[in-house]
N, C-alpha and C positions, 0 to 999 in steps of 0.2 A: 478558410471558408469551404463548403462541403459545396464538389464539383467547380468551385468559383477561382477569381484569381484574389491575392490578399497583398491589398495595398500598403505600401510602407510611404511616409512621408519621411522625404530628409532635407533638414537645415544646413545650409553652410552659406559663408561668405561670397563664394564666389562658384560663376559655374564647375570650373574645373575640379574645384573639391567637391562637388554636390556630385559629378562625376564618377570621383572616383571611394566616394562615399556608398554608392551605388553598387557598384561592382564589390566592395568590400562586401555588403550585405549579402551582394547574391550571392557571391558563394559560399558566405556564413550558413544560406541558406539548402545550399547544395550538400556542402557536405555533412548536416544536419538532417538529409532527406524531405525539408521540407519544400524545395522545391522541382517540379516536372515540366518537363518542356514539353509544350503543346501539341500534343502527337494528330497529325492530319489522317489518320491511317481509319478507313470505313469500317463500320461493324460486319459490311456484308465481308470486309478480306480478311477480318481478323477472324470470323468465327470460321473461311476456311483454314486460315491457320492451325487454328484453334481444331477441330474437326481432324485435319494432317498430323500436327504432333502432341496432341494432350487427348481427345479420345479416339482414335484410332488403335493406339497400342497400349490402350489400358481397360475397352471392355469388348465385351464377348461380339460376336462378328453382328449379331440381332441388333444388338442394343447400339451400334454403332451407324446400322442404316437405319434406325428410328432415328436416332440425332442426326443425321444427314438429311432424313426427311425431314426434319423439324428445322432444319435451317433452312435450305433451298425451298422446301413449297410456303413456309410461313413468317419464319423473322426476315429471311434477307428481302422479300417482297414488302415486306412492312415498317422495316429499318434498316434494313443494308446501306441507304444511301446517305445514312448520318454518320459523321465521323463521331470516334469513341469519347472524345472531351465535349461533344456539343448532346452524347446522349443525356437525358433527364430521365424522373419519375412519370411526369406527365405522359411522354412520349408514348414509354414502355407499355405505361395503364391503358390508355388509348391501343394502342396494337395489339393488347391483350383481349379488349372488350369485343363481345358479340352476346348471339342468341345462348337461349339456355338449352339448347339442345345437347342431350347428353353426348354424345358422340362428339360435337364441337367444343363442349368444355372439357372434353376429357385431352382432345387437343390442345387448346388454350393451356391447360394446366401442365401440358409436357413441353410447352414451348417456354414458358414462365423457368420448370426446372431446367431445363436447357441454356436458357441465357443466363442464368443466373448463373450456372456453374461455370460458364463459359467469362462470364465478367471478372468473377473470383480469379482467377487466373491474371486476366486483364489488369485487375489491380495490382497482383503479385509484381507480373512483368512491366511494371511501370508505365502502360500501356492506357492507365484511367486514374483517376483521382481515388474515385469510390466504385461500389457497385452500387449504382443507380436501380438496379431489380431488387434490392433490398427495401427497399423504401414504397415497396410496390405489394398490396397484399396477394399472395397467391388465389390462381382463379379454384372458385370451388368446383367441385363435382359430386353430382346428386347417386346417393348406394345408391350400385346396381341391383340390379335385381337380380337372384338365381334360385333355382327350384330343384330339391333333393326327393331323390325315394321315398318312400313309407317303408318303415319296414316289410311291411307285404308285400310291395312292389320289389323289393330289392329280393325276396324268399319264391314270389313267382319268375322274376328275370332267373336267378339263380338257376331255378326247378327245369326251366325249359330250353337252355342254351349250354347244357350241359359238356354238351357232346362238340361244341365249337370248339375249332382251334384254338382261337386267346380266351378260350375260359378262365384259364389261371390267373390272365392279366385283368381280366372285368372285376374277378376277385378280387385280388390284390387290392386295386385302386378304391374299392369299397372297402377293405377292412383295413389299408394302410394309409390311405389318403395321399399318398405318392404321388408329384405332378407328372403328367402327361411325357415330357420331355426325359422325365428320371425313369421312369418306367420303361419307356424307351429305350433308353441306354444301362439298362442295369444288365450287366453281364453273369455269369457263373461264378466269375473271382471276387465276386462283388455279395453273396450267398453262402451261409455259412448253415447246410442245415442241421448237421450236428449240434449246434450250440443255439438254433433256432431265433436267427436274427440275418439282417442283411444292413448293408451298408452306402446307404446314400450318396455317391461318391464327384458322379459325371451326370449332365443331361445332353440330351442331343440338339446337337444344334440345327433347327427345321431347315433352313436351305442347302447347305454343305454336308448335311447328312452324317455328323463328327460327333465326337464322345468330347466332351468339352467338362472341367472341371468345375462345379457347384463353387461359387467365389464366395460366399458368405460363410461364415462359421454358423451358423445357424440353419442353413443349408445342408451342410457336409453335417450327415449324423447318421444315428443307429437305431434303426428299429425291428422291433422284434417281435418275432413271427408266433400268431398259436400255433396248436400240433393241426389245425384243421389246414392252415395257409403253407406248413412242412408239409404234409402227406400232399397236397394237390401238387404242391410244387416239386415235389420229387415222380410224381406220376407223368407232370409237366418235361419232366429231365429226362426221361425216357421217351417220351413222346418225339424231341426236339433230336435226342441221338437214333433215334430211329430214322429221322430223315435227311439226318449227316449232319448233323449240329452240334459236336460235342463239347465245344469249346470256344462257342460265340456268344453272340448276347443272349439273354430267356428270352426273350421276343422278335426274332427276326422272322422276315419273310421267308418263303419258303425256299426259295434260292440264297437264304444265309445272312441277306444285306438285311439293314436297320428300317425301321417301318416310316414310311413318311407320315405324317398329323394329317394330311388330306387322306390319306387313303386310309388311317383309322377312324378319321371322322367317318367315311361311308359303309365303314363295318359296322361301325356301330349304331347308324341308322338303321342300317340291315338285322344289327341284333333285336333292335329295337320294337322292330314292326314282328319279329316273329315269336317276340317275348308277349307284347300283347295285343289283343285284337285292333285292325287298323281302326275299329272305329267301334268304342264302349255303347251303348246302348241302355239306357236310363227310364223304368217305366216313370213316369211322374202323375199323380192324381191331381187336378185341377180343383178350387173354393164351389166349381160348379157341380164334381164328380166326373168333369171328362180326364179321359186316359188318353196320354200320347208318348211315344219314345222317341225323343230328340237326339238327334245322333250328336255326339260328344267326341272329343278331337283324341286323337292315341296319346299314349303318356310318350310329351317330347323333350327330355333333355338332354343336354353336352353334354359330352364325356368329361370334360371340368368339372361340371355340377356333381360328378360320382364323388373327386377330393370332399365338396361340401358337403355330399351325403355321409360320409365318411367320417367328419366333424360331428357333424350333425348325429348322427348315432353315436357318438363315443361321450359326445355332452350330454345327451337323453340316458347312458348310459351310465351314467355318474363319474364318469372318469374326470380327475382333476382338469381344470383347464391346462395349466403350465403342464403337462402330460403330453394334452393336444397338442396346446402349442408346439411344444417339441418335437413332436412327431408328424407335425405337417411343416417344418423349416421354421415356422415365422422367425420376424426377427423378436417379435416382442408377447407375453400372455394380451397385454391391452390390445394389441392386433385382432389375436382371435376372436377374445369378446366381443368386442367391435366389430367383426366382423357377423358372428352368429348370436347376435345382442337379442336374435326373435326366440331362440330357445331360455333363453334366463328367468323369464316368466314363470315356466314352468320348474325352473332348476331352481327357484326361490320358494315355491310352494312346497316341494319336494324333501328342499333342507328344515322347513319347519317341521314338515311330519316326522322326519329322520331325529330330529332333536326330542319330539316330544318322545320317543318310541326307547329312545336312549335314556332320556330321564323318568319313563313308564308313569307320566304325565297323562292324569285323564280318564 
């Protein structure tokens, strides 16, 4: 029986055979693997076990205190205090459930993969019957939202930040889509501009400040550079040897070290406001004839959202998706789609005219 105990009735004569009729079976049972002894051990001590020797030394330091945080502030306060053979479906679903707040389900849904990977174990080590998080649908969470360039936008940022130190890098992350982290940690050995490509290798890890190894095969990849993105980035290698950098990473501070994510996130607000006016101005004509100019908020996005710009222009630009795909990690082409499903629209109208123009239809 799934999570249950499975009863056996047995006949005999007398107690003593019914006995030892009993004990034959159980260990028919044991060494069959079909039976487990009732383990009293609580979810909240298994998952720090679990947490000490299964992921602690199998991912990256990040992704290790997110699952710390997702045990200690969320499952052990919500199931900690059930032993592993008493947990259920019911339980799990319940601990799972709350508001649809995006920010809450997207918690919800890391605590769901979390225990689930964590049971899977539990079952291996004979520690559970089943994984009872199987039987439990994952919580959803609603697309985020994120907002890319225009190409104008991205031709005026360009035009006017010219002369900033990480110019090369604001490039780059627009024309390669590179995340933040890889960008970060790409070094000189890692830059091939003879052969006009560079190679995906390491990201830096935000707290410890460390070149940390890209763990996905889909991760770890090549991409390759135009002659616009080699000419900047060799003016960039000079620039970087001029202030004693010859053989560190393309992006370090000015003293050499690796750049923190906080402190390019404030540069790049800084780019931001001097790339375009803190506040657009719109004349608008009213159904009555009156005129008024509404102040209108400055163009504000993450440095993330440059990756999706950067998608985003290479799809508008007819480039294959599996192309994209490749050139921004994913694991998968139905990722990307999925991801920028709002450009297809347009990339559907695009291939019919492309068809008829090829069969000179019309």
């Amino acid at each position: 029986m799934r999570g249950g105990t499975q009863r056996i009735t047995i006949y005999a004569k007398t107690a003593r055979e019914a006995a030892d009729a009993a004990r034959r079976e159980r260990i028919k049972h044991v060494d069959a693997g079909g039976y487990k002894k009732p383990e009293r051990k609580t979810l909240a001590v298994f998952l720090e076990q679990w947490l000490r020797d299964v992921a602690k030394p199998s991912v990256r330091p990040s992704t290790y205190r997110s699952y710390e945080g997702i045990v200690r502030n969320h499952l052990t306060p919500a199931l900690g205090h059930i032993q592993l053979m008493k947990l259920t479906p019911p339980l799990v679903a319940r601990a799972l459930s709350g508001d649809e707040d995006a920010g809450a389900a997207r918690t919800r849904q890391l605590a769901y993969i979390v225990l689930r990977s964590a049971l899977d174990v539990a079952v291996k080590w004979d520690l559970a019957n089943v994984n009872v998080a199987s039987a439990v649908e994952k919580p959803r969470v609603a697309r985020a939202e994120f907002s890319v360039l225009t190409p104008d936008q991205v031709n005026t940022l360009l035009a006017k930040i010219r002369d900033d130190r990480l110019f090369t890098l604001y490039l780059l992350a627009i024309f390669t889509g590179l995340r933040q982290g890889e960008l970060l940690a790409l070094a000189w050995a890692d830059v091939n501009l003879d052969d006009c490509r560079l190679e995906v290798r390491y990201t830096l890890e935000p707290t410890s400040l460390e070149r940390v190894e890209v763990k996905t095969r889909r991760g770890r990849r090549r991409v390759d550079l135009s002659p616009t993105l080699v000419t900047e980035l060799r003016a960039h290698r000079q620039r970087m040897l001029a202030e004693g950098h010859p053989h560190s990473l393309v992006f370090p501070t000015k003293g050499g070290e690796p750049i923190k994510g906080s402190t390019l996130g404030h540069e790049w607000k800084r780019v931001l406001a001097r790339a375009f006016d803190r506040h657009a101005k719109v004349t608008i004509t009213t159904a009555k004839g009156n005129k008024y100019t509404p102040v209108r908020p400055l163009v504000d996005i993450r440095f993330h959202d440059l990756r999706h710009t950067a998608a985003t222009l290479m799809l508008l630009a007819g480039v294959h998706p599996k192309v994209v795909s490749e050139r921004l990690g994913h694991a998968t082409v139905a990722m990307t789609l999925d991801t920028y499903s709002h450009v297809l629209p347009s990339l559907q109208s695009d291939t019919t005219l492309a068809i008829e123009r090829y069969l000179a239809v019309g």
